[in-house]
C-alpha positions as CSV (number, residue, x, y, z in Angstrom):
1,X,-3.8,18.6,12.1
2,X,-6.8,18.9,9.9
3,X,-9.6,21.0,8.8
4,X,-13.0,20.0,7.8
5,X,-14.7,21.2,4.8
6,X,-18.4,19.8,4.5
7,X,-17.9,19.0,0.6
8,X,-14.1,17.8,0.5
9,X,-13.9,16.6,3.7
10,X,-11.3,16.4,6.4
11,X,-7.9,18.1,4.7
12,X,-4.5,18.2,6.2
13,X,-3.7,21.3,7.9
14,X,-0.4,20.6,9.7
15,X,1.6,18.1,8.7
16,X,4.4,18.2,11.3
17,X,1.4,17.0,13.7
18,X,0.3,14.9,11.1
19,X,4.0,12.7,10.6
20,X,4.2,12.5,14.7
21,X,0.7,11.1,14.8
22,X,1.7,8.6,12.3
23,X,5.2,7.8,13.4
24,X,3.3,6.8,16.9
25,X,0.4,4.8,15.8
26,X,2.5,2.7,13.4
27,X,5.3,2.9,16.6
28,X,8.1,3.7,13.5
29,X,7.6,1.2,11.0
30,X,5.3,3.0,8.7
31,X,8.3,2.4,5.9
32,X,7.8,-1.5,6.2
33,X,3.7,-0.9,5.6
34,X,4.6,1.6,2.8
35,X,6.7,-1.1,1.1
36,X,3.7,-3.9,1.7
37,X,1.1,-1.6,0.2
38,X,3.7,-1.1,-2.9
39,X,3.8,-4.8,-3.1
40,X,0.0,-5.8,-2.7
41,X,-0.7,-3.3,-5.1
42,X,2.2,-4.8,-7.7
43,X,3.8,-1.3,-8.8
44,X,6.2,-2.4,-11.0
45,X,8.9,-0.7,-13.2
46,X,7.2,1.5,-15.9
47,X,4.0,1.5,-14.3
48,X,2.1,5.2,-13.9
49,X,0.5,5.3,-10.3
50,X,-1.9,7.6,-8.6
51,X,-2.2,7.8,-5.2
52,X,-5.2,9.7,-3.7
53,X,-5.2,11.7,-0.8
54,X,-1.2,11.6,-1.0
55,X,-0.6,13.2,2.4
56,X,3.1,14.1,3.0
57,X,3.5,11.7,-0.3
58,X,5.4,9.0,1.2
59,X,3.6,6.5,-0.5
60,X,4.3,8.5,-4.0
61,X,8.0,8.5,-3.1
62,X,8.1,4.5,-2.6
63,X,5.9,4.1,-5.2
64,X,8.0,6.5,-7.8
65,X,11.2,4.1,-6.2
66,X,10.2,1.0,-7.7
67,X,8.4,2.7,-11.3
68,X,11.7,4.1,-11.8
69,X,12.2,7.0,-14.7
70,X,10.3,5.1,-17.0
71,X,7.1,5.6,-15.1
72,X,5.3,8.0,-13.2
73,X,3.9,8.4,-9.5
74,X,1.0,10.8,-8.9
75,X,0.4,11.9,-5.6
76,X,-3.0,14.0,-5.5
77,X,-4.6,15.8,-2.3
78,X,-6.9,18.3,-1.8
79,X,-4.5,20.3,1.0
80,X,-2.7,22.8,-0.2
81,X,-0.1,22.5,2.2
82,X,0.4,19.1,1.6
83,X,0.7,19.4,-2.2
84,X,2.9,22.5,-1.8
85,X,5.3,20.6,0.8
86,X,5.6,17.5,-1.7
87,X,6.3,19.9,-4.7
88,X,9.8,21.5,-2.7
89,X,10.7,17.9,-1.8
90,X,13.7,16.7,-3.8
91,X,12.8,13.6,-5.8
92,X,12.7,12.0,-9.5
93,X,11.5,13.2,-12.4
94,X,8.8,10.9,-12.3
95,X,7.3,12.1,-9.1
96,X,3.9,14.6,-9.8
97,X,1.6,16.2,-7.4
98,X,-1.7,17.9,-8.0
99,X,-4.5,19.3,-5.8
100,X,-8.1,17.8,-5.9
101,X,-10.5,15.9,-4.1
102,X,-10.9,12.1,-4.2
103,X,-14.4,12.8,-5.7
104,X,-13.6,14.9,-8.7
105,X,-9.9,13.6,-9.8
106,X,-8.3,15.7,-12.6
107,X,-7.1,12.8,-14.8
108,X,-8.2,11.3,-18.0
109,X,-10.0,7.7,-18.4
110,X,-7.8,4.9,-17.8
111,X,-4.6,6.7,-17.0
112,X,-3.0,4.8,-14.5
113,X,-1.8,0.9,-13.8
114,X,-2.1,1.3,-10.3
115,X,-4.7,3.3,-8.1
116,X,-4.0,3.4,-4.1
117,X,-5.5,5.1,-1.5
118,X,-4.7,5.0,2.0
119,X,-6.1,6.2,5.6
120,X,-8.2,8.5,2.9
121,X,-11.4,7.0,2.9
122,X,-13.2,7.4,6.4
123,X,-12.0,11.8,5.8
124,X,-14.5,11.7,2.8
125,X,-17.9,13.0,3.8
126,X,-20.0,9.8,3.2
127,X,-22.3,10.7,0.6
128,X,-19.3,11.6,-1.7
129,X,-17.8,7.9,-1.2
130,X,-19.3,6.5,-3.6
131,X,-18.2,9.1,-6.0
132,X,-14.5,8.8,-4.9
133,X,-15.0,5.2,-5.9
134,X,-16.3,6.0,-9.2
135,X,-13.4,8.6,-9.8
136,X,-10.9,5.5,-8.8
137,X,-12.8,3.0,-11.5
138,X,-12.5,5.8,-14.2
139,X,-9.1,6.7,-14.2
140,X,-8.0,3.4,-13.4
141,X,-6.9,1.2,-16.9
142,X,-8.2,-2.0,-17.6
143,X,-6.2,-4.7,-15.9
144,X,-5.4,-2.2,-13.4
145,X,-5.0,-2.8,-9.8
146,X,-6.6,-0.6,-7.2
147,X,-5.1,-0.7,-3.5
148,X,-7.5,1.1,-0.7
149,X,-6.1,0.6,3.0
150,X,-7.2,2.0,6.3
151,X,-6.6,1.8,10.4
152,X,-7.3,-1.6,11.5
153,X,-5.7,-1.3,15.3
154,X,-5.3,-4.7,17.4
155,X,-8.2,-4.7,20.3
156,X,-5.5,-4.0,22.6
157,X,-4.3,-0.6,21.0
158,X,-8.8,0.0,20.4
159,X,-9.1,0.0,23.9
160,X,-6.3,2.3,24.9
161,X,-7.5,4.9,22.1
162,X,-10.9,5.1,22.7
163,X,-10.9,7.6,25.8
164,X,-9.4,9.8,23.4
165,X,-12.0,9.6,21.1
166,X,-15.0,10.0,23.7
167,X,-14.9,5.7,24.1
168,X,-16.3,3.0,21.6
169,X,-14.5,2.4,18.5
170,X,-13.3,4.7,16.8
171,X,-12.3,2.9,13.7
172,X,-15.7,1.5,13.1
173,X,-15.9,4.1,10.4
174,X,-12.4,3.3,9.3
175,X,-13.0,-0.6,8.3
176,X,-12.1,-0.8,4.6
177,X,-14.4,-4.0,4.2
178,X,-17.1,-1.6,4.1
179,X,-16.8,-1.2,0.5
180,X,-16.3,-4.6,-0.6
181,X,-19.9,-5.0,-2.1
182,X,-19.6,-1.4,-3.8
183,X,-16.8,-2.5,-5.5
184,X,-17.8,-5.7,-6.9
185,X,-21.3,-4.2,-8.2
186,X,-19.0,-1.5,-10.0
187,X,-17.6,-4.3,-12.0
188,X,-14.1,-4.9,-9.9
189,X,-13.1,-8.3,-9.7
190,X,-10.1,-10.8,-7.6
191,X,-11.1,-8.6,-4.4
192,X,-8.4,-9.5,-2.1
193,X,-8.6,-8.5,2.6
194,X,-5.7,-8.5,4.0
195,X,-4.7,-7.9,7.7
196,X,-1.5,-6.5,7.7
197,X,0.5,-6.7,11.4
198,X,1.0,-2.8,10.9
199,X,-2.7,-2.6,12.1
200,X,-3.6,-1.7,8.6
201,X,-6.4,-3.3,6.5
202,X,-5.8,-3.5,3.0
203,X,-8.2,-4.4,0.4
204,X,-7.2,-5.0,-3.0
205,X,-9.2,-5.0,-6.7
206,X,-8.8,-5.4,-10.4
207,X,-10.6,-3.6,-12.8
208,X,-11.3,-6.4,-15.9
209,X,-9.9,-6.2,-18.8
210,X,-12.3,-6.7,-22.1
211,X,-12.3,-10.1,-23.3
């Protein structure tokens, strides 16, 4: 399902295993979660969105649904594959993919209304996080809302898990609230947990705008 690569980190390799694996953790409703991350994040008609780590673009698609033709979703990943599969996909004018790394995104300052990034963060090698973060602040416009979700799983589904992944928790590393304090010394204000019932933990941001 994926590859690691010690600088990028872990990249999608498969993604027929990847969409099974998702379709059975979120037991089918990963559309309703999709449509609460487009909500928490407040795309909104006309708005240019970038979503890192893109995946099989889902995301980008419900985003690039609600911009409509007057805006733009960007999905961006650094698998091949992924990018590649997204690209053949019919969809609107206003959906874009590109390949690159979280850490070093090919955008100019302050393109986007909307930055999201989902189940992304815990792949990136940790000494390139706060990089990733850094890209997200840059390209990010001011006023602009940044979105980062991640696997929050009820104790229940933990402990059923956790002999797959040699016991413990597995989703220690996943806990978004790690970079709550990151965020707010980068300048990020209105930061925003949220425990969504689609064992998902979404924290949002706003990057100021000048006074």
């Amino acid at each position: 399902m994926f590859v690691d690569d010690s600088d990028t980190g872990l990249v999608i390799a498969g993604l027929r295993r990847y969409n099974l694996f998702t379709a059975v953790f979120f037991l089918g409703r990963q559309r309703r979660l999709l449509a609460e991350f487009v909500a928490k994040a407040g795309i909104a008609p006309g708005h240019r969105t970038l979503d890192i780590g893109c995946g099989p673009g889902k995301l980008v698609r419900a985003a690039g649904a609600v911009t409509g033709p007057s805006g733009t979703a960007v999905g961006v990943d650094p698998s091949a594959i992924a990018v590649a599969d997204n690209r053949q996909r019919a969809g609107g004018a206003q959906l874009r993919y590109e390949q690159a790394p979280a850490q070093d995104l090919p955008f100019d300052d302050g393109e986007f209304a909307v930055v999201t990034c989902t189940f992304v963060m815990h792949h990136i090698p940790a000494p390139h996080r706060g990089t990733a973060l850094a890209e997200m602040w840059r390209v990010l416009r001011p006023g602009g809302r940044l979105l980062l979700a991640d696997a929050s799983p009820t104790p229940g589904t933990r402990r059923v898990l956790a002999p797959f992944f040699g016991g413990g928790n597995p989703f220690a590393d996943a806990d978004i609230r790690h970079y709550t304090d990151q965020l707010r010394d980068m300048g990020f204000t209105e930061l925003e947990y949220t425990q969504s019932k689609y064992q998902t933990g979404i924290l949002t941001a706003v990057k100021p705008a000048p006074h």
